[in-house]
C-alpha positions in Angstrom: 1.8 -14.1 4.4 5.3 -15.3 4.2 5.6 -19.2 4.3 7.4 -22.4 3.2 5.2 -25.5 3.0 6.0 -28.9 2.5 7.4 -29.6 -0.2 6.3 -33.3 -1.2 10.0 -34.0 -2.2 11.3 -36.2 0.2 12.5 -34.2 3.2 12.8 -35.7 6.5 11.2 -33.0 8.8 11.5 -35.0 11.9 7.8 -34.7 12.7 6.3 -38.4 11.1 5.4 -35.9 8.2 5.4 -38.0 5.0 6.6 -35.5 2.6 6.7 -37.7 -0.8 2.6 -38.6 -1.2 1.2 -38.8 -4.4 1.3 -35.5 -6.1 -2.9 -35.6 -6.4 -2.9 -36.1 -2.7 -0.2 -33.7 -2.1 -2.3 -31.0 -4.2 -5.3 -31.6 -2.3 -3.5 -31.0 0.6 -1.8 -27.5 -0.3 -4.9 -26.5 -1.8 -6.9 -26.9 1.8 -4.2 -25.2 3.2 -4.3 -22.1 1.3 -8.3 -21.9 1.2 -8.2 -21.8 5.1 -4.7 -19.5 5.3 -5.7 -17.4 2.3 -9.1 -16.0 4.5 -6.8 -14.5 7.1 -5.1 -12.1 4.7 -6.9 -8.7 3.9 -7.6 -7.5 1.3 -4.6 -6.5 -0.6 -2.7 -8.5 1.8 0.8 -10.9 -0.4 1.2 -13.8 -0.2 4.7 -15.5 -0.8 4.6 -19.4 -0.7 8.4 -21.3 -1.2 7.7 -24.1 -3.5 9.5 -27.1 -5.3 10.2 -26.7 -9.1 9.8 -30.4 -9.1 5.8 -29.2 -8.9 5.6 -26.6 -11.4 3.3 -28.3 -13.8 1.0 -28.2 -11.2 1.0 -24.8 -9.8 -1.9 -23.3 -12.3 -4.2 -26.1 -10.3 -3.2 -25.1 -6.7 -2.4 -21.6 -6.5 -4.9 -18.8 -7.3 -5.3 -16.8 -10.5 -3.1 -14.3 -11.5 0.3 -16.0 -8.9 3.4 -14.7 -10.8 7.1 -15.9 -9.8 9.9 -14.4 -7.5 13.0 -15.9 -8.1 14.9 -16.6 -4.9 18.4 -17.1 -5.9 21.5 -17.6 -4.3 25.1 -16.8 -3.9 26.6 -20.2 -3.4 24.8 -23.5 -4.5 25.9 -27.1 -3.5 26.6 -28.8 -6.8 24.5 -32.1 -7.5 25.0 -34.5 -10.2 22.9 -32.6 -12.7 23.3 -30.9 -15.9 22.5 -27.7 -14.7 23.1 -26.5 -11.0 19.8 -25.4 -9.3 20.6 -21.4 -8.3 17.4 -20.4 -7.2 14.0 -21.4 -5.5 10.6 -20.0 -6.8 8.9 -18.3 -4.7 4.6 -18.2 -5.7 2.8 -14.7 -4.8 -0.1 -13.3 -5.9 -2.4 -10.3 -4.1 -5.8 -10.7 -2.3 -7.6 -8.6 -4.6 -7.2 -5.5 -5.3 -5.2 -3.0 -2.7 -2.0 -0.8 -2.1 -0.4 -1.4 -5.5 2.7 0.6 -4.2 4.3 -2.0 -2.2 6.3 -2.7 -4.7 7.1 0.6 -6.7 10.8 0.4 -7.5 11.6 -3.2 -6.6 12.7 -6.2 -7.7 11.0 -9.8 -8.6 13.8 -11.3 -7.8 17.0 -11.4 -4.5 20.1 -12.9 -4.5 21.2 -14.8 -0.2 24.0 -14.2 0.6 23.9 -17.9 2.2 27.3 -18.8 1.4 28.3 -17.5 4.7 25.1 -19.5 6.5 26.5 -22.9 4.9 29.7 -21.7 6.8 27.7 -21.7 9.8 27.5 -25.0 11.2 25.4 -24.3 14.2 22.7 -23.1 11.8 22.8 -26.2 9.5 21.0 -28.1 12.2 18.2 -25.4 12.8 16.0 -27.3 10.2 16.4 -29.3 6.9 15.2 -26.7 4.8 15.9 -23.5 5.9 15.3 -20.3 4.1 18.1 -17.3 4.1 16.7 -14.7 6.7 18.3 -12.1 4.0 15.5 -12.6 1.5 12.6 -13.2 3.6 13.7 -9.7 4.7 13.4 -8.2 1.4 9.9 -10.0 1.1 8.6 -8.6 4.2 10.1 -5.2 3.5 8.6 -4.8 0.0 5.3 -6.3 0.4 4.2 -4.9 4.2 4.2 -2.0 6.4 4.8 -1.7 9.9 1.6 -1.7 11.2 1.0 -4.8 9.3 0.9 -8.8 10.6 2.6 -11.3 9.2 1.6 -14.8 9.0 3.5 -18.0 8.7 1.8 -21.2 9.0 5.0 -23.1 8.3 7.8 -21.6 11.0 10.0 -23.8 10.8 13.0 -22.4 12.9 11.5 -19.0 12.8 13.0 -17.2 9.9 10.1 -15.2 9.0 9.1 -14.1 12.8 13.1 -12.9 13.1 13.2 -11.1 9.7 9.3 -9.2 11.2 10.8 -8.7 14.6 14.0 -7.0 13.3 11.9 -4.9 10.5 10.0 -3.5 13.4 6.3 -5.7 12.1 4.2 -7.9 14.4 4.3 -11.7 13.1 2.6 -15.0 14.0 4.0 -18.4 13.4 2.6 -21.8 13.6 4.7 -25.0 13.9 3.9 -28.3 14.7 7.2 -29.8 15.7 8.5 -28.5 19.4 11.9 -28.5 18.7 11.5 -26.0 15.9 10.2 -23.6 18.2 12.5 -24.2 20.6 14.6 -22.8 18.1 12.5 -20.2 16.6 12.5 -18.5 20.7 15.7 -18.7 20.9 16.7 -16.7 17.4 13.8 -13.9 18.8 15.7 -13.7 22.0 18.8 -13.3 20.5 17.4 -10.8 18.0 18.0 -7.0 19.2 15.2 -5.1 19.3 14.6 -2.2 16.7 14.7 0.7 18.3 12.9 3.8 17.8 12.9 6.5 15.4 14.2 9.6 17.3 11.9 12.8 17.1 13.5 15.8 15.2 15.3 18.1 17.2 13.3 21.3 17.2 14.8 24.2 16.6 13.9 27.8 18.5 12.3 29.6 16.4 14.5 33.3 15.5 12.8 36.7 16.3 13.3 39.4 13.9 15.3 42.1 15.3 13.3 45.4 15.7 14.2 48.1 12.9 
């Protein structure tokens, strides 16, 4: 499961969505959410959820034991009038239970988008308000599954995790509530070149030893 909720901070989704509740109410809310999501992994399956740091001091109440932290950072941030610039979203994942522990042999906890050049982009700053760069749901999905594997997103949005599965050669589902979304999310998949197959080796004849 690759997926960015809601992030109960205020973001106008365009769906009658109130995204700033009461954080108890919020929790309850996620906390459904993953019970009902979480049974459709296997086990061993990730899960990667895109959350606020606004939230952290909640986290140990919503997510399941043993969630650790992948730090999606980023190669250009929009400065704020803060102290300290915000360079990276945190990204909670955790296992379902015990399984192929080499999914992520020789890989990082951490990517850096390259979503300066996105920003630049101003056809893709109206896809949705809170997009997520298609380069590092790529290296979630190529780290953490295989290609016979399914990937679920219960939050599409514009479709950046079904484009990063399609182009990595993995099946996906995605679930989205608002239409235009998914208008969206079709068109990225139609535009999205299919990967092609490996080609077979090229066999070579095999060499007769010359009589003696």
């Amino acid at each position: 499961m690759v997926t960015d909720p809601p992030f109960n901070v205020g973001f106008d989704y365009g769906t009658g969505y109130n995204d700033r509740r009461p954080i108890a109410e919020y929790g309850a809310w996620l906390r459904t959410v993953i019970a009902e999501t979480q049974r459709l992994v296997r086990p061993g399956g990730w899960s990667f959820w895109w959350m606020a740091m606004r939230h952290c001091h909640a986290w140990h109440d919503w997510f399941p034991p043993g969630w650790r932290i992948f730090a999606a950072a980023k190669n250009f941030a929009q400065f704020r009038p803060t102290d300290i610039q915000f360079s990276w979203d945190p990204v909670i994942f955790w296992q379902n239970g015990p399984g192929r522990r080499h999914a992520f042999a020789g890989k990082r906890d951490w990517h850096v988008a390259n979503n300066a050049a996105a920003v630049l982009r101003t056809a893709e700053a109206h896809w949705h308000p809170c997009r997520r760069p298609l380069d590092t749901v790529s290296y979630l999905v190529s780290i953490a599954t295989e290609p016979d594997d399914v990937i679920l997103d219960p939050f599409a949005g514009s479709g950046t995790t079904l484009v990063a599965a399609q182009a990595l050669g993995r099946r996906a589902i995605g679930v989205e509530i608002e239409e235009r979304y998914c208008r969206i999310a079709v068109e990225r998949l139609r535009q999205q070149p299919l990967p092609l197959p490996e080609p077979e080796p090229v066999r070579q004849p095999a060499l007769m030893e010359e009589d003696s």
